[in-house]
Each structure stands twice: as structure tokens, then as C-alpha cells.
C-alpha positions as CSV (number, residue, x, y, z in Angstrom):
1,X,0.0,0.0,0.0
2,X,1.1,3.2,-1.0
3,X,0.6,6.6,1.3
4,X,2.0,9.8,1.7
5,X,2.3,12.7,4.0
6,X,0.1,16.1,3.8
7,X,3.2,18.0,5.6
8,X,6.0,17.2,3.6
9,X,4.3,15.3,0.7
10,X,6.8,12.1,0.5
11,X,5.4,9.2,-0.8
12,X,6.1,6.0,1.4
13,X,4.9,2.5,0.7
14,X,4.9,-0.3,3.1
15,X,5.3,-3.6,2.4
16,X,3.3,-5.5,4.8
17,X,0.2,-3.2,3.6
18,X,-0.3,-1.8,7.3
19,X,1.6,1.7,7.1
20,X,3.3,3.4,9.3
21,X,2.7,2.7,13.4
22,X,4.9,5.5,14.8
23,X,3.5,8.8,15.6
24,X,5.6,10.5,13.5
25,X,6.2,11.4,9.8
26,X,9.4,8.9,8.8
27,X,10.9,11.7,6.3
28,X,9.7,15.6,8.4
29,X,9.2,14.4,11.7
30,X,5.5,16.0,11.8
31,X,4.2,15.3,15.4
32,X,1.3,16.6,15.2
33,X,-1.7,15.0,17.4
34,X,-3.9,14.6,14.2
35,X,-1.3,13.6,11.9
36,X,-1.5,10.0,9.5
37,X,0.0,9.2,6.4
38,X,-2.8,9.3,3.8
39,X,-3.7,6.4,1.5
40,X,-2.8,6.8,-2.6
41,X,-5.3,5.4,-4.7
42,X,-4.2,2.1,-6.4
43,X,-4.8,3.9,-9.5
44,X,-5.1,7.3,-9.6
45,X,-6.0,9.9,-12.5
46,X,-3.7,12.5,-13.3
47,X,-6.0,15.1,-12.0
48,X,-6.6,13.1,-9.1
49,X,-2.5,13.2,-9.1
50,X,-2.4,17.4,-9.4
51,X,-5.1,17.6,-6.5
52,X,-3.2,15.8,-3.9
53,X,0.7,16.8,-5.3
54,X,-0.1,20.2,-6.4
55,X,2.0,19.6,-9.1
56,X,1.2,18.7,-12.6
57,X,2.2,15.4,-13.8
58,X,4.7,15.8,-16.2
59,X,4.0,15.1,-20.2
60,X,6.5,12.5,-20.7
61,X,5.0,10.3,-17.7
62,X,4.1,6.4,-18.4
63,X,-0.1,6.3,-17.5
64,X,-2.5,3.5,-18.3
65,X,-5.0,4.6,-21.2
66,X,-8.2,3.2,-22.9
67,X,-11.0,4.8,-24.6
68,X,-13.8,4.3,-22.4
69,X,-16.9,3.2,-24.5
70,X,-16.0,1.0,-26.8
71,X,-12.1,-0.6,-26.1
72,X,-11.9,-2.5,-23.2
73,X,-8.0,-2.8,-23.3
74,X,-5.4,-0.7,-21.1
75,X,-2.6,0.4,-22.5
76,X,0.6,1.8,-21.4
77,X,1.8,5.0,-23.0
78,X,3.3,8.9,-22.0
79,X,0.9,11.6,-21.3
80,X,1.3,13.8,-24.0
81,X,0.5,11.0,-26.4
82,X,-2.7,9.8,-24.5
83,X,-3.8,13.5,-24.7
84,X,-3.1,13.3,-28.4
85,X,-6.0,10.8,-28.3
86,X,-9.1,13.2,-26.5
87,X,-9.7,14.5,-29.0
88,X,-11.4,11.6,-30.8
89,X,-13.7,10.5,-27.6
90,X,-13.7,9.8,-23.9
91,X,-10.5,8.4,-22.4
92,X,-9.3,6.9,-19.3
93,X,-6.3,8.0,-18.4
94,X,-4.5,6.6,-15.2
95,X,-1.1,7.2,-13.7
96,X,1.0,3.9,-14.3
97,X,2.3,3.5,-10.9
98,X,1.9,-0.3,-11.2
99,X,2.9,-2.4,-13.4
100,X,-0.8,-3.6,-13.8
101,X,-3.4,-1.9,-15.3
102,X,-6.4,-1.1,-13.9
103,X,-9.4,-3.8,-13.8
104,X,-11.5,-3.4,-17.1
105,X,-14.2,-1.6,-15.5
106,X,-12.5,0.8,-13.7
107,X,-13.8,4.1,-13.5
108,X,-12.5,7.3,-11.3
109,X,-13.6,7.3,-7.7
């Protein structure tokens, strides 16, 4: 599982799925009595990516793609090429942080 923290906005993952049991941040430090490392999306779109990074992704990033009425097959490919593609109808477009595409019906929660 894959989380990161709101203070200093490092992405951890854990590999026993559980996170991170210490009251602290592992990278700032942040004590603060509300804090917790936040849960990433399995797959997460690259506005859903901006939102939470405040940062764009970047054009040449690898994300998952499909056109989402009629192909039912992810594909791997940069950004700037999937964008290419919106024009002709309604993609999906999903940063590849796995080496798995989404399921076939996925849609953006």
C-alpha cells in the first residue's frame, strides 16, 4: 500500500500493507496529534495526481489509457501521447504506478 504525507508530501509504501505505526512522519518528523500518512489510490487519475501533489504530472510520464466506450484494453503510454487521443472521444487515463493496469471496468472514484 502506497501513502504519503500532507506535511511534507513524500510518498512512502509499506510492504506488509499496514503503514506506518509510529507517531511521527518517517521523512519531516511532523508530530502533530492529528497527523496520519494518507492512502494513494491504487490507481489514480492525473488530476486526481495534481489535486493531492499540487503539481502537474509531467507530459512524458508512463499512464494506463483506454478509450472508455468502446475498447476494453489498457494500454501503457506517456501523457502527451494519451492527450493526443481526446480528441477523438472519452479516455481513461490513469497514472502507471503499477505495473498492472487497472481492472476493465474501472472508473475514477
Amino acid at each position: 500500500m502506497r501513502y504519503y504525507c500532507k506535511n511534507c508530501g513524500t510518498e512512502f509504501m509499506f510492504k506488509d500493507g499496514t503503514g506506518w505505526e509510529d507517531d511521527n512522519c518517517p521523512r519531516c518528523g511532523n508530530n502533530d496529534p492529528d497527523y496520519e500518512l494518507i492512502p494513494i489510490p491504487d490507481y489514480e487519475t492525473p488530476e486526481q495526481y495534481e489535486k493531492r501533489t499540487g503539481k502537474t504530472l509531467p507530459y512524458d510520464a508512463a499512464v494506463w489509457w483506454k478509450y472508455a466506450g468502446t475498447q476494453k484494453k489498457w494500454r501503457i503510454i506517456h501523457l502527451h501521447s494519451a492527450k493526443k487521443y481526446m480528441t477523438e472521444g472519452e479516455l481513461l487515463i490513469v497514472c502507471a504506478q503499477s505495473p498492472e493496469p487497472p481492472p476493465a471496468d474501472w472508473r475514477p472514484s
